[in-house]
C-alpha positions in Angstrom: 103.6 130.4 76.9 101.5 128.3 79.0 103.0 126.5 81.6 102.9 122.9 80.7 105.5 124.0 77.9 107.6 126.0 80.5 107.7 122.8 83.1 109.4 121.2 80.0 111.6 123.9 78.7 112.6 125.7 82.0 116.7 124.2 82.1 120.0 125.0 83.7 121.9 126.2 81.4 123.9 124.1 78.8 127.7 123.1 79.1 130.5 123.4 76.7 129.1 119.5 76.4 125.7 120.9 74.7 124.1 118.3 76.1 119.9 117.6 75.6 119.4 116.5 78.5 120.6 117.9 82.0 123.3 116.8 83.6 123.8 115.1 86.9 125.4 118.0 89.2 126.9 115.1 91.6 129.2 117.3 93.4 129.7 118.5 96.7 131.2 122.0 96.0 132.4 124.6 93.4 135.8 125.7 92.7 136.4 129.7 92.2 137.8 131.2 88.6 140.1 133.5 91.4 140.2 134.7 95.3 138.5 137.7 94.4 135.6 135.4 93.1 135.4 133.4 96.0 135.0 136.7 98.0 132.1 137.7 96.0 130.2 134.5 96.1 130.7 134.3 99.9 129.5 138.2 100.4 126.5 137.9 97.9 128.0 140.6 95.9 128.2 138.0 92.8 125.7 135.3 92.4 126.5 131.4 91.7 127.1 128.4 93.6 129.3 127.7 96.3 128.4 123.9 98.2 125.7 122.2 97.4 124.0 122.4 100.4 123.3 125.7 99.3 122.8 125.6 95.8 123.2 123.3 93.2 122.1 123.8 89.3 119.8 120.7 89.7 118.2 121.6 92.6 118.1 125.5 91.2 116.0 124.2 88.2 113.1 122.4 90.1 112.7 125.5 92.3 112.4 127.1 89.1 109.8 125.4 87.5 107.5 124.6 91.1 107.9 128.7 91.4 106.9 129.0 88.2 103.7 126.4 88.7 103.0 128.0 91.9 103.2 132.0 90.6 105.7 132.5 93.3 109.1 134.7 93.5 111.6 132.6 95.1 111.9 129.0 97.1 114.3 126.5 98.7 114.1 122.8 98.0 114.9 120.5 100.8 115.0 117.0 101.5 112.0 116.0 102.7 108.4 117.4 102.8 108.5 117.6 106.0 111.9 119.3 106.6 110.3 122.0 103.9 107.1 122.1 106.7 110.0 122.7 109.5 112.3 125.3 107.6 109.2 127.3 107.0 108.2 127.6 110.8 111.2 127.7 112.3 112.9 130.2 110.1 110.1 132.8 110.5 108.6 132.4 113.8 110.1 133.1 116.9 109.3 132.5 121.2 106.3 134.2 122.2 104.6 134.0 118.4 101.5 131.9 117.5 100.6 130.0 114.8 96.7 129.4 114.3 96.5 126.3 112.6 94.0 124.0 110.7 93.1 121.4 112.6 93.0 118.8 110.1 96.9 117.9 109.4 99.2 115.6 108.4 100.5 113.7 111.9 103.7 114.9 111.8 102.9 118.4 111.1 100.5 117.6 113.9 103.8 116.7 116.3 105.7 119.7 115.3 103.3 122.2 116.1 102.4 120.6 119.5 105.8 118.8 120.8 108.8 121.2 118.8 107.3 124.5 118.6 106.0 124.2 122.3 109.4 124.0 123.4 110.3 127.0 122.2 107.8 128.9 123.4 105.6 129.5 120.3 101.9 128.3 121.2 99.3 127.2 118.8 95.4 127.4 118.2 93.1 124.6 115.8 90.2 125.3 114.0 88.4 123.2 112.4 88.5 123.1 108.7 84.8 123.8 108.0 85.0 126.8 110.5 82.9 129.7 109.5 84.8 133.3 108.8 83.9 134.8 112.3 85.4 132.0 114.0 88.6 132.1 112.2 89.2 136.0 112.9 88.5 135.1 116.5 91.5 132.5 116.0 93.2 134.6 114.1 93.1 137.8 116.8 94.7 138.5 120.3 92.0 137.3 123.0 92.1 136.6 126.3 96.3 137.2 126.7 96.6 134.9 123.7 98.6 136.9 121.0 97.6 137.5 117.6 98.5 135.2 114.5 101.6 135.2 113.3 101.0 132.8 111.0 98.1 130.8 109.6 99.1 126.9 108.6 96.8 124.6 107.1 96.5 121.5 104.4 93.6 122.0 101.9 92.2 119.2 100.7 93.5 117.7 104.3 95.0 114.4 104.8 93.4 112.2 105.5 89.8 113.4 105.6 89.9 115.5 102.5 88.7 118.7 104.4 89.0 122.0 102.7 89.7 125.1 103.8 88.4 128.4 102.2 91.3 130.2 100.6 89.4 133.1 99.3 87.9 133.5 103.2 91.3 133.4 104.1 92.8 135.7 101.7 90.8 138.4 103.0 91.1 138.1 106.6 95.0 138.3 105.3 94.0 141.8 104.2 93.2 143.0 107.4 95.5 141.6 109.8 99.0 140.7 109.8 100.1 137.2 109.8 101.8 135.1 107.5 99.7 132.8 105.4 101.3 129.1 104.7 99.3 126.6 103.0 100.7 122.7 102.3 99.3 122.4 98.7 100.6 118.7 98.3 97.4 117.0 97.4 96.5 119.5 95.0 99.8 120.4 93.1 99.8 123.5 91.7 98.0 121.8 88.8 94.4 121.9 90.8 95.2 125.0 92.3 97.9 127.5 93.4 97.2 129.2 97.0 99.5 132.2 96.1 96.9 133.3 94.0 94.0 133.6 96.7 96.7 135.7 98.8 98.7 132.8 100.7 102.0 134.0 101.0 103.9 130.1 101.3 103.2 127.2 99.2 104.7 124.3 100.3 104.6 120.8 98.8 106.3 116.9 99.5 108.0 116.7 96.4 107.9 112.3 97.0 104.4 112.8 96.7 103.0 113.5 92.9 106.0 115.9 92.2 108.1 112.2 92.0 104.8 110.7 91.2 106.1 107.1 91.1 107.4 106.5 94.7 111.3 106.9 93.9 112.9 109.9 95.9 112.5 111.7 98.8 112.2 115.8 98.3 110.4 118.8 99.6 109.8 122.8 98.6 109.0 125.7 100.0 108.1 128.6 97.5 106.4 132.3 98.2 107.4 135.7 99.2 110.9 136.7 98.6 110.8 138.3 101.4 109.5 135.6 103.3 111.9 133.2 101.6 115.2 135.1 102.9 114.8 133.8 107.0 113.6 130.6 105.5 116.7 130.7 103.6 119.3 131.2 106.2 117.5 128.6 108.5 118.1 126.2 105.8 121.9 126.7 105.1 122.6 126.8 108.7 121.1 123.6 109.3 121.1 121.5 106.4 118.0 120.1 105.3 119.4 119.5 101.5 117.8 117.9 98.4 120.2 116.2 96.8 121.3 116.8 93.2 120.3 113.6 92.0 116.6 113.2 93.8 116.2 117.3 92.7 117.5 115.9 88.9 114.8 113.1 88.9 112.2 115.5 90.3 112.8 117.9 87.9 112.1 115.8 85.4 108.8 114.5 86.8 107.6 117.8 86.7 107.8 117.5 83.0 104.7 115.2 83.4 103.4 116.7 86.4 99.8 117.9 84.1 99.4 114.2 82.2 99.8 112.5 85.3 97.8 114.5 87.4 94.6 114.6 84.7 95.2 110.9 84.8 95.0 110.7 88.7 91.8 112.6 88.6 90.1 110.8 86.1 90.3 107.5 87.7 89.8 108.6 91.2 86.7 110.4 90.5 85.4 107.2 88.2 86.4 105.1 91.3 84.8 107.2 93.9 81.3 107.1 92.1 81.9 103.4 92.0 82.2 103.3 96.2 79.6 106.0 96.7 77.2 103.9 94.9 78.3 100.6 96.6 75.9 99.7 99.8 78.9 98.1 101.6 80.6 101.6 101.7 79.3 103.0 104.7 81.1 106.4 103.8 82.9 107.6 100.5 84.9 110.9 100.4 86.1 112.6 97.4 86.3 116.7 96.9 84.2 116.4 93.6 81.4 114.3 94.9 78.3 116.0 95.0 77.9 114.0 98.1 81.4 115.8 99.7 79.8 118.5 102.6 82.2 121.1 100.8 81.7 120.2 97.1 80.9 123.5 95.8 84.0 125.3 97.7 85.9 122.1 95.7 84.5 122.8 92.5 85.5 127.1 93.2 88.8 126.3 94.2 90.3 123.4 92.2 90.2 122.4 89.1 89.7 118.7 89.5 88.8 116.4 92.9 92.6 115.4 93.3 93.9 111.7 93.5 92.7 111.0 97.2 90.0 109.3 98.3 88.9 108.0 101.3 86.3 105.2 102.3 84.8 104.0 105.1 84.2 100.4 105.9 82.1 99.0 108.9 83.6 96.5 111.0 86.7 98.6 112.2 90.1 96.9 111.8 89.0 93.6 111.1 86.8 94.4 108.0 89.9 96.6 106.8 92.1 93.5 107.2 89.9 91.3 105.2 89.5 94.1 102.6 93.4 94.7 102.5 93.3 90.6 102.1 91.5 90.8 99.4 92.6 93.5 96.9 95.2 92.1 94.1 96.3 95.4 92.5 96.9 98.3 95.0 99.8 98.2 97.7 99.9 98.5 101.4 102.0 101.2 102.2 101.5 104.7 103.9 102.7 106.9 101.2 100.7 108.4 98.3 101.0 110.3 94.6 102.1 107.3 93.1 101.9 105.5 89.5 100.7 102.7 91.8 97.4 102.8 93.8 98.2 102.7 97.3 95.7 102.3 100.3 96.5 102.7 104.0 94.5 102.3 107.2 95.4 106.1 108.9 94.3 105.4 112.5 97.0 102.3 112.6 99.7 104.1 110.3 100.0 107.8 109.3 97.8 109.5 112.5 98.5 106.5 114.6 100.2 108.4 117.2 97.5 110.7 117.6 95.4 110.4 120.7 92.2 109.1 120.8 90.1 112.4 121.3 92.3 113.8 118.2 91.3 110.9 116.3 87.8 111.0 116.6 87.8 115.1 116.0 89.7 114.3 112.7 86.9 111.8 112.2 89.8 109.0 112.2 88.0 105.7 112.8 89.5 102.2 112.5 87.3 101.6 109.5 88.8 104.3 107.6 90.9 103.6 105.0 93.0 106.1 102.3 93.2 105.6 98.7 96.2 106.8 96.5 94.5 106.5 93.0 96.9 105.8 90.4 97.5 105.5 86.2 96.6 101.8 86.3 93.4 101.5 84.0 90.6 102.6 85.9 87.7 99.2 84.5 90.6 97.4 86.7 90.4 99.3 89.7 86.7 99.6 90.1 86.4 95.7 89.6 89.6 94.8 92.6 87.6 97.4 94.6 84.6 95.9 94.3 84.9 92.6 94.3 87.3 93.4 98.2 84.5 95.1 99.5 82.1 92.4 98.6 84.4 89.6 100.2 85.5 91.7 103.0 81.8 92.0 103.9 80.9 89.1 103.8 84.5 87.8 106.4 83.2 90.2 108.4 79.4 88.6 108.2 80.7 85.5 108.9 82.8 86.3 112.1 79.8 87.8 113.8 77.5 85.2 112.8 
């Protein structure tokens, strides 16, 4: 059974209602059949649910279809993306470990790694996404009293410079030393491509993203090992980082329509993207599936489509991206992404503002740079707002200087 028919057949189990559709679960705990029963659930000797910030049958069947997706054994759904980043880190590394880490991330990410993990003593090493092999081992073993990798974090494609990271490169330098491997998959989805199979050992995803796929709830998931899962586990009962029945309920069934949408996203972002690469007023167009993209053959080898991303870059720093903000009449301003609605965002004055300048500039984060969300809207509309903001915010900018 293929797995578009699973995302949509994969349920909690039925009532003694027989309902179609899946209940809301809207309920803080779960009352015990007897005392013995209660003593069971509580020492893991019988399975079922308990409180919900445990386990809950809505939030039990969107584990189970993104583990399914992602061809992973177990995971634990949270309430954010980024809590599902923290839970992952925090349950399985400890003081004195070090993470070796991509240097092309998501700001926050970026702050945990540097400003939370720091404090407990667990130290940190970038490399840059394009890195060659060699230079990852040396990352990746003990040198000069730094301590060997305990684990490897990355985004690939990376936010917002749609870097990529070899997985396959990775996979086998997995095979030789010991560290865990833990890759944010959000702007893929399992759809374009599912890290567990090149050897990662964590997939990990911002279920508001294109999980939700019209901008409605907040969610995250961590899937993988079930091994790995089981520390990850206990750090998330213990400190409550929840997804609540209802957003799990709505993201369950988003991922119903995870594969239409997605194709969708990918089909008008790449049309879009060869619009702005051919458009002389677009000093700089990014898209994985560009043959103009530095790492479009690694792309095309490990995803099945470019993704939903792209990003531009405008001359004229902030003032030509307010004039081309001005402009547009379809997208929205906002800093979030994966929507039904296009979004666009200017990254060095919203998502990675709080990054330093030098960290910036390595990330290639320029004031000129601006992120597209590509949505479903029809695609002849999208390439003609585009254009004609480029075209007017070109020429605001022409008339300043002049």
């Amino acid at each position: 059974m293929k797995k578009q028919t699973k995302a949509i057949r994969t349920q909690a189990k039925k009532s003694q209602n027989r309902e179609h559709s899946v209940p809301l679960y809207l309920t803080s705990s779960f009352a015990f059949d007897s005392a013995e029963q209660g003593k069971a659930l509580f020492d893991e000797t019988e399975e079922g649910n308990i409180y919900s910030r445990f386990s809950n049958p809505n939030v039990t069947e969107f584990v189970d279809k993104v583990c399914m997706l992602e061809n992973a054994e177990e995971g634990i759904a949270t309430g954010t993306g980024m809590a599902a980043v923290f839970a992952s880190m925090a349950g399985l590394l400890k003081s004195g470990d070090h993470i070796v880490a991509c240097r092309a991330l998501f700001g926050s990410a970026h702050q945990i790694i540097t400003q939370i993990l720091s404090k407990w003593g667990i130290t940190h090493t970038y490399v840059d996404a394009t890195a060659t092999e060699a230079d990852w081992e040396a990352a990746i073993q003990p040198n000069n009293g730094k301590p060997a990798a305990r684990m490897v974090y990355l985004e690939t494609p990376s936010n917002p410079g749609l870097e990529l990271v070899d997985l396959e490169m990775l996979g086998r330098l997995k095979q030789k030393y010991e560290f865990i491997l833990s890759v944010d998959n959000c702007f893929a989805t399992p759809i374009l491509q599912t890290p567990i199979d090149y050897g990662a050992d964590l997939s990990i995803h911002s279920a508001t993203k294109l999980m939700d796929g019209q901008g409605r709830v907040l969610g995250g998931i961590v899937v993988g090992r079930a091994d790995l899962m089981q520390p990850i586990r206990f750090f998330a009962r213990h400190t409550g980082p929840s997804l609540s029945p209802f957003n799990a309920w709505v993201l369950s069934k988003s991922l119903e329509t995870l594969e239409l949408r997605v194709e969708r996203h990918c089909s008008n972002a790449m049309k879009l993207a060869e619009a702005l690469d051919a458009h002389p007023d677009v000093a700089k167009t990014l898209y994985p599936f560009l043959p103009s993209h530095p790492q479009y053959e690694l792309a095309k080898r490990q995803m099945k489509a470019g993704g939903s991303i792209i990003t531009i870059e405008l001359e004229g720093g902030f003032e030509r991206v307010k004039a081309f903000f001005d402009a547009l009449t379809i997208p929205t301003l906002s800093s979030n992404l994966g929507d039904s609605r296009t979004i666009v965002t200017n990254p060095n004055t919203t998502t990675h503002a709080k990054l330093k300048p030098d960290e910036k500039a390595a990330l290639g984060i320029t004031p000129g740079l601006i992120r597209i969300s590509v949505g479903l809207e029809a695609v002849e509309d999208l390439i003609a707002d585009f254009t004609q903001a480029v075209e007017k915010s070109a020429e605001v900018v022409k008339e300043k200087v002049a």
